[in-house]
DSSP file (Angstrom, degrees, kcal/mol; ACC not computed):
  #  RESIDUE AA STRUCTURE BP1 BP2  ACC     N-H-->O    O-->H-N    N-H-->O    O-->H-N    TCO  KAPPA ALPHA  PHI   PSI    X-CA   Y-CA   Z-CA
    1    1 A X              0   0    0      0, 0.0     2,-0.3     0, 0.0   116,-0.2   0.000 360.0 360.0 360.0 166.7    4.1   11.4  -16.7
    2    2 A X        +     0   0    0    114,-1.5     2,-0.3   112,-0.1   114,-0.2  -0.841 360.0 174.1-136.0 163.0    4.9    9.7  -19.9
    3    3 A X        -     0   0    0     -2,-0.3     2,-0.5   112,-0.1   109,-0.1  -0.903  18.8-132.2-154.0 171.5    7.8    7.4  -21.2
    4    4 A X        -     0   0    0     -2,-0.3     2,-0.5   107,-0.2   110,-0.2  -0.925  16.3-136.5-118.8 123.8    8.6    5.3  -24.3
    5    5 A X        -     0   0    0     -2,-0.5     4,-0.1     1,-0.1    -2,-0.0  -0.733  13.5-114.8 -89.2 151.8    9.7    2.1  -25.0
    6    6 A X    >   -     0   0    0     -2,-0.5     3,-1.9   101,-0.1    -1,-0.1   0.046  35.6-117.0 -63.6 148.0   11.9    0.2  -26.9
    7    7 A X  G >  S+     0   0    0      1,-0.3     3,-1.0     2,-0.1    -1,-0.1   0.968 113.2  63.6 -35.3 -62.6   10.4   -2.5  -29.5
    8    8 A X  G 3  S+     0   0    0      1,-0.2    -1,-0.3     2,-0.1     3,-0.2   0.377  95.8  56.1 -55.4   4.1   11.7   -5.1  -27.9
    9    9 A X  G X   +     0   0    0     -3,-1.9     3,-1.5     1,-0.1    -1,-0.2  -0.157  67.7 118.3-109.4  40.2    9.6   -4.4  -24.7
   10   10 A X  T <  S+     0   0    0     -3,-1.0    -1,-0.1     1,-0.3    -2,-0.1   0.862  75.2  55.2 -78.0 -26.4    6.1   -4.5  -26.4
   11   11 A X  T 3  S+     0   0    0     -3,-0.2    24,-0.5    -4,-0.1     2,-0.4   0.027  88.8 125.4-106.3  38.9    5.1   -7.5  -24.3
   12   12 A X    <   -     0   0    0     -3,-1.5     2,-0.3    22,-0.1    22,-0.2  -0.670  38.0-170.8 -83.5 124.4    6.0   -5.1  -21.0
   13   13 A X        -     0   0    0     20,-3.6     2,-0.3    -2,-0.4    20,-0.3  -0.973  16.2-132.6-125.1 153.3    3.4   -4.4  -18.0
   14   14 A X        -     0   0    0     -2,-0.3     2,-0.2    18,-0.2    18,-0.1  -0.847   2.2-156.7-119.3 124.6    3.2   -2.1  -14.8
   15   15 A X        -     0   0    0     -2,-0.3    16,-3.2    30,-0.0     2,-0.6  -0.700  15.3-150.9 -86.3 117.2    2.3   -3.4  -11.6
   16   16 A X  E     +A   30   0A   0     14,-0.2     2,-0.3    -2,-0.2    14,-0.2  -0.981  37.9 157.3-116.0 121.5    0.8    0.1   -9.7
   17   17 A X  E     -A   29   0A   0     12,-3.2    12,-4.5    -2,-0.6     2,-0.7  -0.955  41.9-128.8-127.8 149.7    1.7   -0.8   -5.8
   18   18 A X  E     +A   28   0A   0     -2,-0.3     2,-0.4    10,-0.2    10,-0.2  -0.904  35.8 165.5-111.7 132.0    2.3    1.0   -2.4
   19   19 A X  E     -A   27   0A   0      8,-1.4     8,-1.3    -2,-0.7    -2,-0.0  -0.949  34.8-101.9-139.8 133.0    5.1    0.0   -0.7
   20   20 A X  E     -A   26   0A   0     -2,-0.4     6,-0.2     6,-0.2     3,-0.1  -0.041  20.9-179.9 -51.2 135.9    7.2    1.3    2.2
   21   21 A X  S    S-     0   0    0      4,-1.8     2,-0.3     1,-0.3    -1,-0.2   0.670  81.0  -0.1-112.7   0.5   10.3    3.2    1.8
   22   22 A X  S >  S-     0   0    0      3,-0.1     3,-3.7     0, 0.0    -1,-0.3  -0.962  93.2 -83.7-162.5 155.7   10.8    3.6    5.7
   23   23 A X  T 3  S+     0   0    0      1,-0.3    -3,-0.0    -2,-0.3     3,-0.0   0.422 129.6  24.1 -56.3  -1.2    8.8    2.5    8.5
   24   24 A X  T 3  S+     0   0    0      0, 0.0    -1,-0.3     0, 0.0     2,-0.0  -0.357 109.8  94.6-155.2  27.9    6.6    4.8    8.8
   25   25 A X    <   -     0   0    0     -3,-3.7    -4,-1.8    41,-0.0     2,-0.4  -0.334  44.2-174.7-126.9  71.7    6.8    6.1    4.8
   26   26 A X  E     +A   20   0A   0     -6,-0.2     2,-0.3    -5,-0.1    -6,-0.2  -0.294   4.7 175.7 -69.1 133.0    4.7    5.0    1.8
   27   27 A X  E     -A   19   0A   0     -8,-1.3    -8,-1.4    -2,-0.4     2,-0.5  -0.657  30.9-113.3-117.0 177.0    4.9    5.8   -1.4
   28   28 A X  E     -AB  18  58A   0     30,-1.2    30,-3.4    -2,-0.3     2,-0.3  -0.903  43.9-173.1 -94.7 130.6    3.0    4.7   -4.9
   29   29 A X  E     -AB  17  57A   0    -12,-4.5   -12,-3.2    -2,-0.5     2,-0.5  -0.971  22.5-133.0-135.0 173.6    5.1    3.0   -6.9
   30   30 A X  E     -AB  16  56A   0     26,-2.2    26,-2.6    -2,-0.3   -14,-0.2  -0.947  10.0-156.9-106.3 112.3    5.4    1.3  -10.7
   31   31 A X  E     - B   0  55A   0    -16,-3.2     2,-0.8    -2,-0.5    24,-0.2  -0.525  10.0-162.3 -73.5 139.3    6.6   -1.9  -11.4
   32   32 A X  E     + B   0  54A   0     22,-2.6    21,-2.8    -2,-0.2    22,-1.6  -0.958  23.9 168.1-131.4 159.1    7.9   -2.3  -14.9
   33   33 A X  E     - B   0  52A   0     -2,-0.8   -20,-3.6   -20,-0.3     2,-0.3  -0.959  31.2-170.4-164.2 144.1    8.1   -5.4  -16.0
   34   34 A X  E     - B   0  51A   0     17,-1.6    17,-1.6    -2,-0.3    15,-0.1  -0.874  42.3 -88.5-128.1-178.3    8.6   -8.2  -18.8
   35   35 A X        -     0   0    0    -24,-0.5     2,-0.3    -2,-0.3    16,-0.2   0.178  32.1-151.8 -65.4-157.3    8.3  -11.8  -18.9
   36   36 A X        -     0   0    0     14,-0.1    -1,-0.1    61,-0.0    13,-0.0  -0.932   8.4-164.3 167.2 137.2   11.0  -14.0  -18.0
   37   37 A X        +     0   0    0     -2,-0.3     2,-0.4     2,-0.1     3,-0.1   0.592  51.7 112.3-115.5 -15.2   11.2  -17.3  -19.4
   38   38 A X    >   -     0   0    0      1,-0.2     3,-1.6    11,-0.1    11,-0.1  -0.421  69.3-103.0 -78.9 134.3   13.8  -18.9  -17.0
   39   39 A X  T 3  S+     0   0    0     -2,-0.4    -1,-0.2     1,-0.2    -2,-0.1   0.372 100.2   8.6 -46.6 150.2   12.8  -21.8  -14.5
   40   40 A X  T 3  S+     0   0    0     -3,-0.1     2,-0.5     1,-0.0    -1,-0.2   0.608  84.6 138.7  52.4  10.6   12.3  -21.1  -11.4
   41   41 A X    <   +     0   0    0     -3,-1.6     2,-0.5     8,-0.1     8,-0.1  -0.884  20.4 163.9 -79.1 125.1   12.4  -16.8  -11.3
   42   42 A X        -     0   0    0     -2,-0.5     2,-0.4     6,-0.1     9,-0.1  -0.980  22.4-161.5 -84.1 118.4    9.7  -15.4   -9.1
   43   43 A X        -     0   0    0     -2,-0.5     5,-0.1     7,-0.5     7,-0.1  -0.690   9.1-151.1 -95.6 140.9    9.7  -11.9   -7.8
   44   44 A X  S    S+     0   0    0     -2,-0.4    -1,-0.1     1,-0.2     3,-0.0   0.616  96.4  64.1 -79.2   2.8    7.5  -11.3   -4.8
   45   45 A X  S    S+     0   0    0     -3,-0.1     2,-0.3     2,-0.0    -1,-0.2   0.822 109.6  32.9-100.9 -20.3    6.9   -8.1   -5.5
   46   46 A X  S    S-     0   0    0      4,-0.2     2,-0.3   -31,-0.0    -3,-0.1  -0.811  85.8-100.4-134.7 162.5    4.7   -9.1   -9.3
   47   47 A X    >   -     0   0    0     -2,-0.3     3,-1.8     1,-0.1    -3,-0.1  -0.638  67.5 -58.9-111.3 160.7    2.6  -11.8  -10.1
   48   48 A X  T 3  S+     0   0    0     -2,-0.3    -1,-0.1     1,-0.3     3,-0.1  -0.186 112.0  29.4 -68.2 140.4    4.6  -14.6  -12.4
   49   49 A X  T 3  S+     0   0    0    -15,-0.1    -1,-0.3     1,-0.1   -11,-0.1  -0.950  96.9 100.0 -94.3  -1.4    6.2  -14.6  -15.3
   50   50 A X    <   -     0   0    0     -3,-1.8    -7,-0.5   -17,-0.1     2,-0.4  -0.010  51.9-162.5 -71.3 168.1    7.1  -11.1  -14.9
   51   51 A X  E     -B   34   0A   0    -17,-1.6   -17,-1.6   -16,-0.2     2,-0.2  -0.957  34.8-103.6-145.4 116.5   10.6   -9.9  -13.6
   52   52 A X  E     +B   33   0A   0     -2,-0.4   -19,-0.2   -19,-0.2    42,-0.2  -0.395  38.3 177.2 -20.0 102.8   11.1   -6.1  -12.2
   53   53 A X  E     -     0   0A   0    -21,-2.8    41,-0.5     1,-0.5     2,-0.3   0.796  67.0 -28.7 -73.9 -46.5   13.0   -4.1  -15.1
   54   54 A X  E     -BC  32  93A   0    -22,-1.6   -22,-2.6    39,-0.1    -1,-0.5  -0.942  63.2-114.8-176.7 141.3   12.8   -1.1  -13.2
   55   55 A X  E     -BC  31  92A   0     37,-3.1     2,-1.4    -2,-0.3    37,-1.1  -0.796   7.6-158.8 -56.4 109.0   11.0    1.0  -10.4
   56   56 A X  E     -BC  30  91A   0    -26,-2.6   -26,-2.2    -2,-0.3     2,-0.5  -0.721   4.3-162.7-134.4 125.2    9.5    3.8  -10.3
   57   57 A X  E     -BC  29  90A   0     33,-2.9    33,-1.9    -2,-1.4     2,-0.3  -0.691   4.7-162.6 -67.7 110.4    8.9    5.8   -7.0
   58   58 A X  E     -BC  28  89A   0    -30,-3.4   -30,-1.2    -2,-0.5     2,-0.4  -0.916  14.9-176.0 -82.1 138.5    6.2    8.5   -7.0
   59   59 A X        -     0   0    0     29,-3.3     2,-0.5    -2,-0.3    29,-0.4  -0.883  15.5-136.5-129.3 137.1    6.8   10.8   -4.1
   60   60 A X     >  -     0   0    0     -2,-0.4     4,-0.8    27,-0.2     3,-0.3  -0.824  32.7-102.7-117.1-178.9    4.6   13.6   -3.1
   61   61 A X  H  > S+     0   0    0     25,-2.4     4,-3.4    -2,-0.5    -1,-0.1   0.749 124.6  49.7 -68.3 -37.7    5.6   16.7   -2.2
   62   62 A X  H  > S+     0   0    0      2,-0.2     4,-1.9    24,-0.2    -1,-0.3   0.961 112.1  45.8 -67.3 -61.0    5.0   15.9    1.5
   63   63 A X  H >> S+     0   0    0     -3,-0.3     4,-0.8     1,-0.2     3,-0.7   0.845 111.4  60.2 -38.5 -87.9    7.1   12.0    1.6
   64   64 A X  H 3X S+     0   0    0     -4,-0.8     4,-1.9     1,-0.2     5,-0.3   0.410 103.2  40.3  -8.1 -72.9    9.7   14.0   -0.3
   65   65 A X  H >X S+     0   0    0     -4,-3.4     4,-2.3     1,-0.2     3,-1.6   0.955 124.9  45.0 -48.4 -65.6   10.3   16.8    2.7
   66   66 A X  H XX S+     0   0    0     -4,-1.9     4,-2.8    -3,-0.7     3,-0.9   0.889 118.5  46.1 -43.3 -50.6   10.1   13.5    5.3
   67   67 A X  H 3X S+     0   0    0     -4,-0.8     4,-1.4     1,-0.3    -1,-0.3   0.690 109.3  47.3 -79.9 -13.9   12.2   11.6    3.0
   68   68 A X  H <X S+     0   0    0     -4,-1.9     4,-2.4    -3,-1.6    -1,-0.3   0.603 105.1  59.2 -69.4 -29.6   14.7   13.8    2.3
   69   69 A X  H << S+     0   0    0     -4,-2.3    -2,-0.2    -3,-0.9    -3,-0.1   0.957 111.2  48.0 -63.0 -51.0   15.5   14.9    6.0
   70   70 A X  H  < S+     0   0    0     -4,-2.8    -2,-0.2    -5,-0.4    -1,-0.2   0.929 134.5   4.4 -65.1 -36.6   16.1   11.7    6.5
   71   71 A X  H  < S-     0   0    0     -4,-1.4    -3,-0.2    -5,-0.3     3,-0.2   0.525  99.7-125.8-121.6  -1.5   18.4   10.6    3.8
   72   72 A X     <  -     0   0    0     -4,-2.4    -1,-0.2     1,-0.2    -3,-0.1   0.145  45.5 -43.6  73.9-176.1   18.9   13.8    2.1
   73   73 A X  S    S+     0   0    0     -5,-0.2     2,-0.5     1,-0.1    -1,-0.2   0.575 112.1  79.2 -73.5   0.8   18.4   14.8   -1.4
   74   74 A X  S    S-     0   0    0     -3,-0.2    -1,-0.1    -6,-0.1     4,-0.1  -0.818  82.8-125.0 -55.0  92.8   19.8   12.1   -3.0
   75   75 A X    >   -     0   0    0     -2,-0.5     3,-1.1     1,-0.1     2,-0.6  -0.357  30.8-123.1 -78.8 133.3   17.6    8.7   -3.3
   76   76 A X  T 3  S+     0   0    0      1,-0.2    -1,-0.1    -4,-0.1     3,-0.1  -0.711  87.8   0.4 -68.2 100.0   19.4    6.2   -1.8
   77   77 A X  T 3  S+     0   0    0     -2,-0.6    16,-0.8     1,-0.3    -1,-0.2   0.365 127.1  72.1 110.6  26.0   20.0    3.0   -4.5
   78   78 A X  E <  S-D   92   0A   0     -3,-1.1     2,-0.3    14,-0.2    -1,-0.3  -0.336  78.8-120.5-135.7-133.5   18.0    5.1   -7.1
   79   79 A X  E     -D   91   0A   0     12,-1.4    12,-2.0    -2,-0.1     2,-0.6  -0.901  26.3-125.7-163.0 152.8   18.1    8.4   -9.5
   80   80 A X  E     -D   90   0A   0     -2,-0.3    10,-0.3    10,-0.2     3,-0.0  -0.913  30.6-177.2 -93.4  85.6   15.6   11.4   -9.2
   81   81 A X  E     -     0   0A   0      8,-1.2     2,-0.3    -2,-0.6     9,-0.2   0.882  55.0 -26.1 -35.6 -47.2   13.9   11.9  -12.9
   82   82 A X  E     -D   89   0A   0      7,-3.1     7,-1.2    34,-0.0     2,-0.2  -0.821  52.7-147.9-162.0-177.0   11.9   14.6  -12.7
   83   83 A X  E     -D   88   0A   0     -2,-0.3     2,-0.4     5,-0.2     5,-0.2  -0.871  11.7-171.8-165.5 148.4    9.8   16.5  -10.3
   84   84 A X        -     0   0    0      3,-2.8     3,-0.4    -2,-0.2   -23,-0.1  -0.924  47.1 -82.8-149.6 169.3    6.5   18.6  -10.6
   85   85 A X  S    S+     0   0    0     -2,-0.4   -24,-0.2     1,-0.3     3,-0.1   0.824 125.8  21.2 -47.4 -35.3    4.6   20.8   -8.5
   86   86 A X  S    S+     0   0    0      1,-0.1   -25,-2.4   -26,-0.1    -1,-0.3   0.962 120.9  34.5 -86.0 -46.2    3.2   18.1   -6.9
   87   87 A X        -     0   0    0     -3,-0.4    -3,-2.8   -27,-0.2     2,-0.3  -0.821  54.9-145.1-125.3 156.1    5.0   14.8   -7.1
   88   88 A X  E     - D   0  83A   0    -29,-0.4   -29,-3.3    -5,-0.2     2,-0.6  -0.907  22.2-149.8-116.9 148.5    9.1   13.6   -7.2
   89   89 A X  E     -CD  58  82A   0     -7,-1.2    -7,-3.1    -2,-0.3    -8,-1.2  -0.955  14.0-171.8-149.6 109.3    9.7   10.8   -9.2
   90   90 A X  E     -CD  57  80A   0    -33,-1.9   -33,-2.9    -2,-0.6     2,-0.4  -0.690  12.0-148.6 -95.5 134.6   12.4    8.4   -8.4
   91   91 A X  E     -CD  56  79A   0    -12,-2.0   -12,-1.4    -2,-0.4     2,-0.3  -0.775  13.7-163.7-104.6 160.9   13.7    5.4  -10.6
   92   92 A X  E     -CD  55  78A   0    -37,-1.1   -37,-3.1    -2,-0.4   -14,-0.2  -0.995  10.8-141.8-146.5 124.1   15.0    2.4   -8.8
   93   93 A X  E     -C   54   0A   0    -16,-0.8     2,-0.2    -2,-0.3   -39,-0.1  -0.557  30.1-103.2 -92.2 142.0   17.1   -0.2  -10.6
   94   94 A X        -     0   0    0    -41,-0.5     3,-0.1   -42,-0.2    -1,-0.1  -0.624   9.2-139.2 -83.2 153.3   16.5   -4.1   -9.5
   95   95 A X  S    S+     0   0    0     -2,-0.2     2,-0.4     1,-0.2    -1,-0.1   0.875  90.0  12.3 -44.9 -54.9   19.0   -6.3   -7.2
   96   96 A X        -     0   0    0    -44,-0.0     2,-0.5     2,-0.0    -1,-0.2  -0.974  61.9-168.5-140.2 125.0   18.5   -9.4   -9.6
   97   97 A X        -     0   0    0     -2,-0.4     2,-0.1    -3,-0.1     5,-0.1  -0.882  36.0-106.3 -97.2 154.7   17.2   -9.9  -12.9
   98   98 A X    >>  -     0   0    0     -2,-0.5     3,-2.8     1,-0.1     4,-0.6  -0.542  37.2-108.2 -81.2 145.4   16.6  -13.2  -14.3
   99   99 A X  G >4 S+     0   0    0      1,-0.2     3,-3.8     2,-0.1     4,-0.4   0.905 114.1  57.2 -47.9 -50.8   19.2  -14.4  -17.1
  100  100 A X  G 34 S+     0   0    0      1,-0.3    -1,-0.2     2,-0.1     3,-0.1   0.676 105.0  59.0 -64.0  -1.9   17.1  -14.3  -20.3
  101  101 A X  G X4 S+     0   0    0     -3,-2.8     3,-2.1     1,-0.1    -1,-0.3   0.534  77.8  96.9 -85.9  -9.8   16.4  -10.2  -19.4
  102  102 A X  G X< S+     0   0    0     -3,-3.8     3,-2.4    -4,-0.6     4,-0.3   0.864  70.8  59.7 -37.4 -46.5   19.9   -9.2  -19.4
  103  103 A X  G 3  S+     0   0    0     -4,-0.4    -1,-0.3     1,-0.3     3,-0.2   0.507 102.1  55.7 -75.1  -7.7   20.1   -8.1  -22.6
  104  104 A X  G <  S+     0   0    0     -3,-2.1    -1,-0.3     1,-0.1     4,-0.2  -0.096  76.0  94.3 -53.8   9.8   17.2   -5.3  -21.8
  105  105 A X  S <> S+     0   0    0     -3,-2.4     4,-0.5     1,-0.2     3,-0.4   0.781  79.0  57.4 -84.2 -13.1   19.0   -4.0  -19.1
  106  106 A X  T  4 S+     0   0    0     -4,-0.3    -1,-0.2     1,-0.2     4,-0.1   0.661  99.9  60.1 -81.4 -17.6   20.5   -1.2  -21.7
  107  107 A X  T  >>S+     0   0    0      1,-0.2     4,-2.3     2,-0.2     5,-0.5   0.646  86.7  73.8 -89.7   0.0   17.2   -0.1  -22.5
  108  108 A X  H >>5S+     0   0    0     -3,-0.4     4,-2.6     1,-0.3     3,-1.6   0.985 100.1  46.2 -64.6 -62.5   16.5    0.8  -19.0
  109  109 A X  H 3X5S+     0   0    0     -4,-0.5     4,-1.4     1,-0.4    -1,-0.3   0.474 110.6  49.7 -91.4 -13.6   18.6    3.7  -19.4
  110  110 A X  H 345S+     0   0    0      2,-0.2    -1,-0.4    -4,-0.1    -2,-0.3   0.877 108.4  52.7-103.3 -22.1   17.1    4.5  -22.6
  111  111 A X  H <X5S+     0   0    0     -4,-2.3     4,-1.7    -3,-1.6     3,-0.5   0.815 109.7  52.6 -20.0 -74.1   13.4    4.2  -21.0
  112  112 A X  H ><<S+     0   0    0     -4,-2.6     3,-0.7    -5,-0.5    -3,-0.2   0.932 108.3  52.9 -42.9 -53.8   14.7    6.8  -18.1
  113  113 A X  T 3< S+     0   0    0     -4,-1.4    -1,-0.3     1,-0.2    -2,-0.2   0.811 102.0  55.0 -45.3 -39.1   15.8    9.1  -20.9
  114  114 A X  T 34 S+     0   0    0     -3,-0.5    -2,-0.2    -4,-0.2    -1,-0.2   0.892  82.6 125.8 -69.4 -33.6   12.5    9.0  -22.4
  115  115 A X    <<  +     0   0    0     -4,-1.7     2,-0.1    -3,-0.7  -112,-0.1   0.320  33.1 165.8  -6.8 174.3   10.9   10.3  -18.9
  116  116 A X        -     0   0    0   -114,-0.2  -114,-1.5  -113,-0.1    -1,-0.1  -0.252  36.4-112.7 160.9 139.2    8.7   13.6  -19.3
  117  117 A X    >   -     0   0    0   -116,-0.2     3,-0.9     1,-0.1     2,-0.4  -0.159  44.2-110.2 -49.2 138.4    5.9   15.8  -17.1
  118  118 A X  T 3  S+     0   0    0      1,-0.2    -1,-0.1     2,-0.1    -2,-0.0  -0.814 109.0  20.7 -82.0 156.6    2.7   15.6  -18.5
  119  119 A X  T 3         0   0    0     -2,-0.4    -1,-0.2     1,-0.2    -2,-0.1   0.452 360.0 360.0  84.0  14.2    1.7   18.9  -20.0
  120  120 A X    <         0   0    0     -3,-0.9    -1,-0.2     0, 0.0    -2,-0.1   0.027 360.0 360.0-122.7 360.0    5.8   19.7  -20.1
């Protein structure tokens, strides 16, 4: 998959983890992430200064069926982008950002837009 970003995220890195989405479900996911300048922010999930912009769930064709029986085809506190033969690929919005990232939160949406398959 590909996406683009806004200028203003040039100093942005992805974190590639697996992390459970049920108790017996793992998926690969992408942190994307900028720095954060405000005292005291720490996310567990990325190593400091960075702050979670957004998620992104890769699902393979197999999670999917499990995960969809359970919760249906909707991802629960996220959005479906895309899908290909192989993989479904959910974005997932953070709980908390730290203040000085607010003002990127508009670009999330413009990031999501940018989404696309490779070879599509």
């Amino acid at each position: 998959f590909s996406i683009t970003f806004p200028q203003s995220w040039e100093n942005y890195r992805v974190f590639d983890s697996k992390e459970f989405v049920d108790t017996d479900l793992r998926v690969r996911v992408f942190y994307f992430c900028l720095p954060s300048k405000s005292r005291g922010w720490r996310s567990p999930l990325v190593d400091p200064p960075y702050a979670i912009m957004f998620s992104l769930y890769v699902f393979t064709g197999e999670s999917w069926a499990v995960y969809a029986s359970r919760y249906g085809d909707s991802p629960k506190g996220g959005r479906l982008l895309g899908k290909s033969d192989k993989n479904f690929f959910v974005l997932n919005y953070p709980s908390m950002l730290p203040p000085d990232l607010y003002q990127y939160m508009k670009g999330i949406d413009e990031v999501a837009k940018s989404f696309a398959l490779a070879g599509k």
